[in-house]
VOMAR-913044 format. One record per residue (C-alpha): x, y, z; residue number from 1. Coordinates in steps of 0.1 Angstrom, whole numbers, always signed. Layout:
BEGIN
{X:X, Y:Y, Z:Z, n:NUM}
...
end
This chain:
BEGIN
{X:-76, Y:-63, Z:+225, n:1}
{X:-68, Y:-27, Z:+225, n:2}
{X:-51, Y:-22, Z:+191, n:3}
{X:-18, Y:+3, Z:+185, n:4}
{X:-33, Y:+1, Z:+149, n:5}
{X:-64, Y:-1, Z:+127, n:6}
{X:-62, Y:-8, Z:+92, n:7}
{X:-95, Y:-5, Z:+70, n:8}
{X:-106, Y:-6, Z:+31, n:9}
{X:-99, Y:-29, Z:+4, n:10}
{X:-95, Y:-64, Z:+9, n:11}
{X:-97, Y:-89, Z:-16, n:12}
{X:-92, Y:-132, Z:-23, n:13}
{X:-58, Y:-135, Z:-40, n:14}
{X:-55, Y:-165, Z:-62, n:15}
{X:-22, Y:-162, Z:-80, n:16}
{X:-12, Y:-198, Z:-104, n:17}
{X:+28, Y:-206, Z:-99, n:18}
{X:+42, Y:-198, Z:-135, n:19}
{X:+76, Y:-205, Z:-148, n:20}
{X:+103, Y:-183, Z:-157, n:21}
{X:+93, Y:-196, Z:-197, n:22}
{X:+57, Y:-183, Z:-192, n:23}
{X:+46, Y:-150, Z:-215, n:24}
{X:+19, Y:-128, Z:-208, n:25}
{X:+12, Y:-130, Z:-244, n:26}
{X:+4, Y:-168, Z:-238, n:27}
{X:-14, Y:-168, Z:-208, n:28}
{X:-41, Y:-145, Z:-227, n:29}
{X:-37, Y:-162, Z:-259, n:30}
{X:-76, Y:-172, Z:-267, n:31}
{X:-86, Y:-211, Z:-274, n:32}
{X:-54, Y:-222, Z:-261, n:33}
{X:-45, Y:-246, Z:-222, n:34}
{X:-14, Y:-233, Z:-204, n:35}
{X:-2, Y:-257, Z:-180, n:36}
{X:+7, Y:-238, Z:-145, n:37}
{X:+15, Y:-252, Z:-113, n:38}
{X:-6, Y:-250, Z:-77, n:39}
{X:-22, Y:-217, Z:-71, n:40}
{X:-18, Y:-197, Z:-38, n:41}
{X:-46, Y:-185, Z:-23, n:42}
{X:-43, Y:-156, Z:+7, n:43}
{X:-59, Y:-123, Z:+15, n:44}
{X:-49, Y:-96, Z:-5, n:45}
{X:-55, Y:-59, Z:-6, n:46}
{X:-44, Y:-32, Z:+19, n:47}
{X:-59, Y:-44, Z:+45, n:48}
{X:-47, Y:-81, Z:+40, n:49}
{X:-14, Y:-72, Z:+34, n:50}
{X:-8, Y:-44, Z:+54, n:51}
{X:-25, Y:-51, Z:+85, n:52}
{X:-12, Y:-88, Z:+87, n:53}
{X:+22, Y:-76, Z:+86, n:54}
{X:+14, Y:-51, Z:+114, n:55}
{X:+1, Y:-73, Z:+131, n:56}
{X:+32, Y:-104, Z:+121, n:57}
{X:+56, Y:-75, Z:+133, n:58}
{X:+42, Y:-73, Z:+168, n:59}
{X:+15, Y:-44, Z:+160, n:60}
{X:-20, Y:-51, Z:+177, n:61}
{X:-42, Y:-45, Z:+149, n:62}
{X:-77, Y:-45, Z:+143, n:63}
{X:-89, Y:-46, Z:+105, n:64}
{X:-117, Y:-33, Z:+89, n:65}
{X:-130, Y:-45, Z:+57, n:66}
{X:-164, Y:-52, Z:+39, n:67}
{X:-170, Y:-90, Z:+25, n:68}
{X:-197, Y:-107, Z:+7, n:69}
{X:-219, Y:-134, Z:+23, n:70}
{X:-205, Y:-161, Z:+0, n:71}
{X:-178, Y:-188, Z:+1, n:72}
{X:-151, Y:-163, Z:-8, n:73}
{X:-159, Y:-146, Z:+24, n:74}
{X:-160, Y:-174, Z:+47, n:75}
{X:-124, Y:-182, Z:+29, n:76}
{X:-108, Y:-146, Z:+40, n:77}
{X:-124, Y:-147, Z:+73, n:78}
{X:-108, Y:-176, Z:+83, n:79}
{X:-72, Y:-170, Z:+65, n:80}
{X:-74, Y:-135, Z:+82, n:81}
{X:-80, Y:-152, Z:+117, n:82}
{X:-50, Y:-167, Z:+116, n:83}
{X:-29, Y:-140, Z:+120, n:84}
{X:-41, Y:-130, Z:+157, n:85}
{X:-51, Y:-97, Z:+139, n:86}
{X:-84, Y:-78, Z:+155, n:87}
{X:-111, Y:-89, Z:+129, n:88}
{X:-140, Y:-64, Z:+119, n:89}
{X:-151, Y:-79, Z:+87, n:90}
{X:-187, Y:-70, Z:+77, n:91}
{X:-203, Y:-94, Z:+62, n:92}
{X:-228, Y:-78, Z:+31, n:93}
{X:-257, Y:-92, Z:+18, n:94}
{X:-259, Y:-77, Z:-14, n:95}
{X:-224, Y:-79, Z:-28, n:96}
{X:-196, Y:-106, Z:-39, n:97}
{X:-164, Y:-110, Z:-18, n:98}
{X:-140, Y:-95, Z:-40, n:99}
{X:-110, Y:-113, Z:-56, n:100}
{X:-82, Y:-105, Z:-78, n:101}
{X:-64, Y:-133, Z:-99, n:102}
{X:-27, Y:-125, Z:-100, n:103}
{X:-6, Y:-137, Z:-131, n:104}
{X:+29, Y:-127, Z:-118, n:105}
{X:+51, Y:-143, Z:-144, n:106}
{X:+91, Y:-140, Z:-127, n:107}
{X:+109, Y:-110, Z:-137, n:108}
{X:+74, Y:-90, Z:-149, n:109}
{X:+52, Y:-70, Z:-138, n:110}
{X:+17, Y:-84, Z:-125, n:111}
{X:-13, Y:-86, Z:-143, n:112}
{X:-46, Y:-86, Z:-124, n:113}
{X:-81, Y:-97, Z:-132, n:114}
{X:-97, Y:-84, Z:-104, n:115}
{X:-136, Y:-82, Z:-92, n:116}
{X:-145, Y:-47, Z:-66, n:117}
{X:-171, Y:-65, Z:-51, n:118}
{X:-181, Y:-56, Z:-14, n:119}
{X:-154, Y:-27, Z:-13, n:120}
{X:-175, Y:-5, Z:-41, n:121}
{X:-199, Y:-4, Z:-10, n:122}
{X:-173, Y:+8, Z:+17, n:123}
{X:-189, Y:+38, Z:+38, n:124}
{X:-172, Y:+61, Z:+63, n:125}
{X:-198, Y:+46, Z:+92, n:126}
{X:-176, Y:+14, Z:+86, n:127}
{X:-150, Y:+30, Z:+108, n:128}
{X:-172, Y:+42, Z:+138, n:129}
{X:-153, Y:+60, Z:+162, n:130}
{X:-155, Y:+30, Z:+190, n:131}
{X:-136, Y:+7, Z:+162, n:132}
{X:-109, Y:+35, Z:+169, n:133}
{X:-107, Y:+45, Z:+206, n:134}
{X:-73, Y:+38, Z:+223, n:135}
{X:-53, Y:+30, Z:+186, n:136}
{X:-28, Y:+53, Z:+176, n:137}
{X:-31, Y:+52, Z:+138, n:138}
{X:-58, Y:+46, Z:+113, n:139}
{X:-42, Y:+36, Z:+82, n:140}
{X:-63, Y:+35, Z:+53, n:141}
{X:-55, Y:+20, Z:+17, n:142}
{X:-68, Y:+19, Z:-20, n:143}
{X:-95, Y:+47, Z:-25, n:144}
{X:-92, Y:+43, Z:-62, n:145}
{X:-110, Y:+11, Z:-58, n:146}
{X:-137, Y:+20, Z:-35, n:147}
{X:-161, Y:+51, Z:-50, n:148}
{X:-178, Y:+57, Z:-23, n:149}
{X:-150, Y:+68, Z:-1, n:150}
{X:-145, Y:+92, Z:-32, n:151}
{X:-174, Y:+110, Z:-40, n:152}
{X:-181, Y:+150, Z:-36, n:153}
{X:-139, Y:+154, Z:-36, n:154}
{X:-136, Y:+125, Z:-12, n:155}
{X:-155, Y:+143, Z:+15, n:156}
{X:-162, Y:+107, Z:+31, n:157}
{X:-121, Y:+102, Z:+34, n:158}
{X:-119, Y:+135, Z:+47, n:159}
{X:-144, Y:+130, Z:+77, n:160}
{X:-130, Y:+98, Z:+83, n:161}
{X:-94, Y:+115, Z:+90, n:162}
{X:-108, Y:+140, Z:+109, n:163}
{X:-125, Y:+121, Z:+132, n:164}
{X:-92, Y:+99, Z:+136, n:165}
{X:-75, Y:+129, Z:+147, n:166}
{X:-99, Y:+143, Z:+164, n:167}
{X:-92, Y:+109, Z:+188, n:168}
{X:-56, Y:+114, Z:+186, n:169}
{X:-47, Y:+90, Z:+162, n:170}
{X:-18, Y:+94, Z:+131, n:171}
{X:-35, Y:+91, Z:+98, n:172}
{X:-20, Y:+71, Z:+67, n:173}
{X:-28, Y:+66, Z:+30, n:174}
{X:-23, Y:+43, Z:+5, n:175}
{X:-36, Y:+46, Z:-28, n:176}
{X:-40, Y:+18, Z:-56, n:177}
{X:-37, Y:+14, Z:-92, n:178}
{X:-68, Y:+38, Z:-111, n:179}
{X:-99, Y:+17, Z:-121, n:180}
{X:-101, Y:+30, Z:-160, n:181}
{X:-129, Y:+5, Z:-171, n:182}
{X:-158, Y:+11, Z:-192, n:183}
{X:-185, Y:+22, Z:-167, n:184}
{X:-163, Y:+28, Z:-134, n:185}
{X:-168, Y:+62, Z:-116, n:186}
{X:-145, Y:+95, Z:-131, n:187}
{X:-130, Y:+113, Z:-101, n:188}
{X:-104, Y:+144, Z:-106, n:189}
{X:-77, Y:+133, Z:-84, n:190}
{X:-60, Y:+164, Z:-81, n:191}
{X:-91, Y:+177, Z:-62, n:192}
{X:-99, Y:+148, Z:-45, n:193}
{X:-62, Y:+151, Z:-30, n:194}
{X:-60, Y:+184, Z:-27, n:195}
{X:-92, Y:+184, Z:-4, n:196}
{X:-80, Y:+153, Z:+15, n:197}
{X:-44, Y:+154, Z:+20, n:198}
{X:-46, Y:+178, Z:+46, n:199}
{X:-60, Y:+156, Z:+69, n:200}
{X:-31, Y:+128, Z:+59, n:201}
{X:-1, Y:+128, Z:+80, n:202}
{X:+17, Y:+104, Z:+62, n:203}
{X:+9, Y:+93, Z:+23, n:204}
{X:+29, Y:+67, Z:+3, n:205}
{X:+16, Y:+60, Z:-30, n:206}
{X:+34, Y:+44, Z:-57, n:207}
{X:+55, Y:+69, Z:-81, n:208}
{X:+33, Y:+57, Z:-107, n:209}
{X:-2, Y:+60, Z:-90, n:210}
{X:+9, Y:+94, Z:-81, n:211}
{X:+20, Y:+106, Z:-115, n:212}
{X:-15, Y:+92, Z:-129, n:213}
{X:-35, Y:+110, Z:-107, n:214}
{X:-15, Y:+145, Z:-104, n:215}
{X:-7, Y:+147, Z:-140, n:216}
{X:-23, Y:+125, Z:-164, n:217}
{X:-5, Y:+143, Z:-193, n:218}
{X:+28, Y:+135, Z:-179, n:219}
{X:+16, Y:+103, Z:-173, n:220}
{X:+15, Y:+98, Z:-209, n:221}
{X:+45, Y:+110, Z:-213, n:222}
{X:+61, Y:+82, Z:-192, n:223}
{X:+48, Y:+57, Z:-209, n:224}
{X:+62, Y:+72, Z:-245, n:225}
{X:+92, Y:+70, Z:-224, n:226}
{X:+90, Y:+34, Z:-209, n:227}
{X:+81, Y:+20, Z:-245, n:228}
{X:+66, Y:-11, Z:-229, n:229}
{X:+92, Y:-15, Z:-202, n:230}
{X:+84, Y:-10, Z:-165, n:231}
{X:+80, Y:+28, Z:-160, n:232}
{X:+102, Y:+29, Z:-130, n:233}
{X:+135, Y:+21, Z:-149, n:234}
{X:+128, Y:+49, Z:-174, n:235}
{X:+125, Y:+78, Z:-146, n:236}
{X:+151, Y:+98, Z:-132, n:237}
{X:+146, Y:+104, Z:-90, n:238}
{X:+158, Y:+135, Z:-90, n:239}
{X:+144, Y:+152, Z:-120, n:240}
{X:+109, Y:+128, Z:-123, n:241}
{X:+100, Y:+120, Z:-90, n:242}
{X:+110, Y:+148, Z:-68, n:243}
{X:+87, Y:+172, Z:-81, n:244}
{X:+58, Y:+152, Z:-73, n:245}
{X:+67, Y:+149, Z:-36, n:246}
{X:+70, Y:+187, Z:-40, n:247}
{X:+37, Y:+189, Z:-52, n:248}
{X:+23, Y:+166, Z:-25, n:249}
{X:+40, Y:+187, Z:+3, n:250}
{X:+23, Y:+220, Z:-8, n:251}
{X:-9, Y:+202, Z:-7, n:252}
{X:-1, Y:+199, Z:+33, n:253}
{X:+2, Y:+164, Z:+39, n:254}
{X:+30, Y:+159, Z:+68, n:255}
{X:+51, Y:+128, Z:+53, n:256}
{X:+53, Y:+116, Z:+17, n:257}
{X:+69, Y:+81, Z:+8, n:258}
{X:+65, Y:+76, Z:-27, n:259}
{X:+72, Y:+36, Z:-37, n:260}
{X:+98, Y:+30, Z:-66, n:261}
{X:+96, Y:-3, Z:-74, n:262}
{X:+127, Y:-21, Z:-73, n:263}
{X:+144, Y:+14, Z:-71, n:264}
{X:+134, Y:+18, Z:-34, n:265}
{X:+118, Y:+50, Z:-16, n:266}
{X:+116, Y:+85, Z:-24, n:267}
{X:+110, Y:+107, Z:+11, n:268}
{X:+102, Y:+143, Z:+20, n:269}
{X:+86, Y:+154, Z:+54, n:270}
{X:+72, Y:+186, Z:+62, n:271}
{X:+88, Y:+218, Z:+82, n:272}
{X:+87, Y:+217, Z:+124, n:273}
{X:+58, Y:+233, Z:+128, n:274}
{X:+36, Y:+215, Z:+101, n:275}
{X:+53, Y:+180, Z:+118, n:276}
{X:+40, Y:+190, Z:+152, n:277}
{X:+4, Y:+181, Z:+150, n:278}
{X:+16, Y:+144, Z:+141, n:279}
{X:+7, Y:+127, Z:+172, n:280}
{X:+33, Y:+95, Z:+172, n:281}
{X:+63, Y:+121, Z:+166, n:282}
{X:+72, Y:+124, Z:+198, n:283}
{X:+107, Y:+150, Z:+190, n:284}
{X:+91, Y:+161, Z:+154, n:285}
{X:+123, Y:+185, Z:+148, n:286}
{X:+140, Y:+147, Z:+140, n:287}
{X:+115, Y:+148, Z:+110, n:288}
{X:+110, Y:+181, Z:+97, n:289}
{X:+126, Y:+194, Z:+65, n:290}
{X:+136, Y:+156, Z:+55, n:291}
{X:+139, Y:+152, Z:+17, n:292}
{X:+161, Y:+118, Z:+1, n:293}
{X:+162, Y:+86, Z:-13, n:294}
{X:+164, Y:+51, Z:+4, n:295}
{X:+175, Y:+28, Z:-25, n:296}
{X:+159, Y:-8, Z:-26, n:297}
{X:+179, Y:-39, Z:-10, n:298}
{X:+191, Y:-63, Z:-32, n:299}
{X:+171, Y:-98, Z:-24, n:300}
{X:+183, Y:-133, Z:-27, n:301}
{X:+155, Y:-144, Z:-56, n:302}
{X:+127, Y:-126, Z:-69, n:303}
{X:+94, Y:-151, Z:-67, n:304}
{X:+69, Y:-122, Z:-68, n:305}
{X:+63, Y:-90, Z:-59, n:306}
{X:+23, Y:-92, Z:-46, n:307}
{X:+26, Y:-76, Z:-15, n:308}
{X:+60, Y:-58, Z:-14, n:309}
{X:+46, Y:-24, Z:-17, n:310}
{X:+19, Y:-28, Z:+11, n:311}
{X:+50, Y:-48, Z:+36, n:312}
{X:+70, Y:-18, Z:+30, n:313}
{X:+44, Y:+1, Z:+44, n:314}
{X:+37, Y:-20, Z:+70, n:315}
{X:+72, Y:-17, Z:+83, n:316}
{X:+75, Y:+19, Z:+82, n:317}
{X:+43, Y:+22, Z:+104, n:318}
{X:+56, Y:-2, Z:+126, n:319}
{X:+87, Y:+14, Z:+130, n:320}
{X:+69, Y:+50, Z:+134, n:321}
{X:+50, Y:+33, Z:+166, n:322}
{X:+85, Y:+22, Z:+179, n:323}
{X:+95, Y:+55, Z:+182, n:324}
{X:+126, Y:+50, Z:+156, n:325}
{X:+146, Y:+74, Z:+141, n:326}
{X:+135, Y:+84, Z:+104, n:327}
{X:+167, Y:+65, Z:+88, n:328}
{X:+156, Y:+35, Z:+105, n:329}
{X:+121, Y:+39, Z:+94, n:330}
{X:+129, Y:+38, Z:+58, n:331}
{X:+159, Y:+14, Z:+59, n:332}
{X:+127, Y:-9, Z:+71, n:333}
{X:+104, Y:+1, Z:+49, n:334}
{X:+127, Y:-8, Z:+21, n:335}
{X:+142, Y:-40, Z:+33, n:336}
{X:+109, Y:-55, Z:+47, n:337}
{X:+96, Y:-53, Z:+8, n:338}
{X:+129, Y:-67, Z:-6, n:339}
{X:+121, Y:-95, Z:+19, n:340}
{X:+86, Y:-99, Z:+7, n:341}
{X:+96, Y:-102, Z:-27, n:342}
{X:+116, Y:-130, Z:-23, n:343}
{X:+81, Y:-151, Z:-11, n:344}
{X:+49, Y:-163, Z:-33, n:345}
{X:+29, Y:-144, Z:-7, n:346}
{X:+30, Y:-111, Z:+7, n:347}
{X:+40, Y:-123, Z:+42, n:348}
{X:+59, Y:-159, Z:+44, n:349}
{X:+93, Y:-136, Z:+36, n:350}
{X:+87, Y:-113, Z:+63, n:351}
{X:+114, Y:-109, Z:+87, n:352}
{X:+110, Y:-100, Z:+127, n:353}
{X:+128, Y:-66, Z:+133, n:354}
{X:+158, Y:-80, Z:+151, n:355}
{X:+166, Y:-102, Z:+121, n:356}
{X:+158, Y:-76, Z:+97, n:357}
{X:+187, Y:-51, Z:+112, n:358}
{X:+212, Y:-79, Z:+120, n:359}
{X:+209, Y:-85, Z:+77, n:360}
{X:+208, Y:-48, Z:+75, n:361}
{X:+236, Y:-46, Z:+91, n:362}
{X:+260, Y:-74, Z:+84, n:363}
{X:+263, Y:-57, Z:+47, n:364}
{X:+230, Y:-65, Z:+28, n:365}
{X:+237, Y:-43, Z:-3, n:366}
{X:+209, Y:-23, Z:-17, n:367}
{X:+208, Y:-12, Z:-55, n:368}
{X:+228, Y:+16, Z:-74, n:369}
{X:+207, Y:+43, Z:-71, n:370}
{X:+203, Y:+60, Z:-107, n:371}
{X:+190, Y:+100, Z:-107, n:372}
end
């Protein structure tokens, strides 16, 4: 298979216990005492999981590239991720665990992880050789913060990787992931790491508060003041919060930035005409250039769990950038494809085909009031 796609990086073992609407955080960590829970799921996670299976579910050929231990967690991902038709390039490693994450995702809250690096902390550029790549037409890469050896010396090892991507004509993508602020991980300065790589990225669509975390730690801080133990999303204003950090991002020269607001939907701004030209899969770029807005998020049915939502969104604004569609289209998809996740235990059973996803679209789905 030649694949229109290749996604590579972080890919994990999910196992995320069914809790109940009563279920608290506070309990679930409570020390000496047995929670009941229901049956656990257990899928692929990570960007490359999620991401590249919903590629690959909306009619993307995909090849994925991702570094496993030798161990029964491997053999587990390799065979869940077979079953999505995908292009598998897993390497197997000798001297590392399969990583896994396990998801408490109480309804209505924000997921907690307890998660293991494993085989991704040993990720190298040579993963991606440039035969893995020939005859795709993007390389989307996600969750550097997890992976320090991608990052080191400013992310030089991201940067090459890009390079060479376009260097075989390909679009480039990024997603980044929550920072690892353990005792003993690897300190990187973001805002040089970014500003070195980003202008190698033609499209980048981190989360609003990834973003924040690693542009401005300081403000940052201030958000959380803000939030006072809510979700930080509902305490930010689009306009006034967000905004300025997709300006930020543009200067930086990176060609599209999506920047994921939780429930709120998508904040967008593209680049001028001629920085939009050297984007391979824009085929009219002037439809692009000088694009700045906000796609709110579509209202869904139930909300089961949000693992996922943010890499399906992602998924179907790639796959609608292949397509050729216009830009509104793009990011009605994007936005509508993670409402449709959400409303799932896993990040792909609520995935709809395109078709579908328009007809709902447009037979009146409403999306929330935007605030900012």
């Amino acid at each position: 298979m030649i694949p229109l796609a290749v996604v590579a990086g972080h890919i994990c073992l999910d196992i995320t216990p069914a809790l109940g609407t009563s279920d608290r955080l506070a309990d679930l960590l409570k020390p000496g005492s047995l929670l009941r829970v229901g049956p656990a799921d257990v899928h692929p996670g990570g960007c490359v999981a999620n991401t590249g299976m919903a590629l690959q579910k909306l009619g993307v050929p995909t090849r994925l590239i991702a570094r496993v231990g030798s161990d029964q967690f491997g053999d587990t991902v390799d065979e869940l991720i077979k079953t999505s038709g995908a292009d598998c390039a897993l390497i197997r490693d000798q001297d590392a665990a399969t990583s896994y994450s396990i998801v408490l995702a109480p309804p209505g809250i924000d997921r907690v992880f307890l998660h293991h690096a494993g085989a991704n902390e040993r990720f190298y550029e040579t993963d991606v050789p440039d035969t893995a790549m020939a005859g795709a037409k993007l390389l989307h890469f996600g969750y550097p913060p997890l992976m320090p050896a991608m990052c080191r010396d400013r992310g030089e090892p991201l940067k090459r990787l890009f390079t060479r991507a376009h260097a075989l004509g390909l679009t480039t993508s990024l997603d980044m992931a929550a920072m690892d602020v353990s005792p003993g991980s690897v300190r990187i300065d973001w805002s040089v790491l970014l500003q070195n790589v980003l202008p190698t990225v033609d499209c980048f669509l981190p989360s609003a508060e990834e973003l924040c975390q690693m542009l401005d730690p300081a403000l940052h801080e201030e958000w959380l003041a803000r939030a006072r133990g809510r979700e930080i999303i509902d305490s930010l204003d689009i306009r006034k919060d967000i905004a300025p950090l997709a300006a930020r991002l543009m200067a930086l020269g990176v060609g599209i930035v999506i920047i994921k607001c939780g429930a709120k939907g998508l904040y967008y701004q593209t680049g001028n005409l001629q920085a939009l030209k050297g984007v391979p899969l824009l085929a009219d770029a002037s439809l692009w250039a000088d694009r700045k807005g906000f796609q709110p998020a579509y209202r869904p049915e139930k909300v089961v769990s949000a693992t996922g939502a943010g890499d399906t969104c992602i998924a179907a604004f790639l796959a609608s950038l292949l397509s050729g569609c216009a830009p509104e289209t793009c990011f009605r998809r994007a936005a509508a494809e993670g409402a449709c996740c959400v409303e799932a235990c896993d990040a792909l059973s609520g995935l709809l085909p395109f078709p579908a996803l328009d007809r709902r679209i447009a037979d009146g789905w409403t999306t929330v009031a935007k605030k900012g």
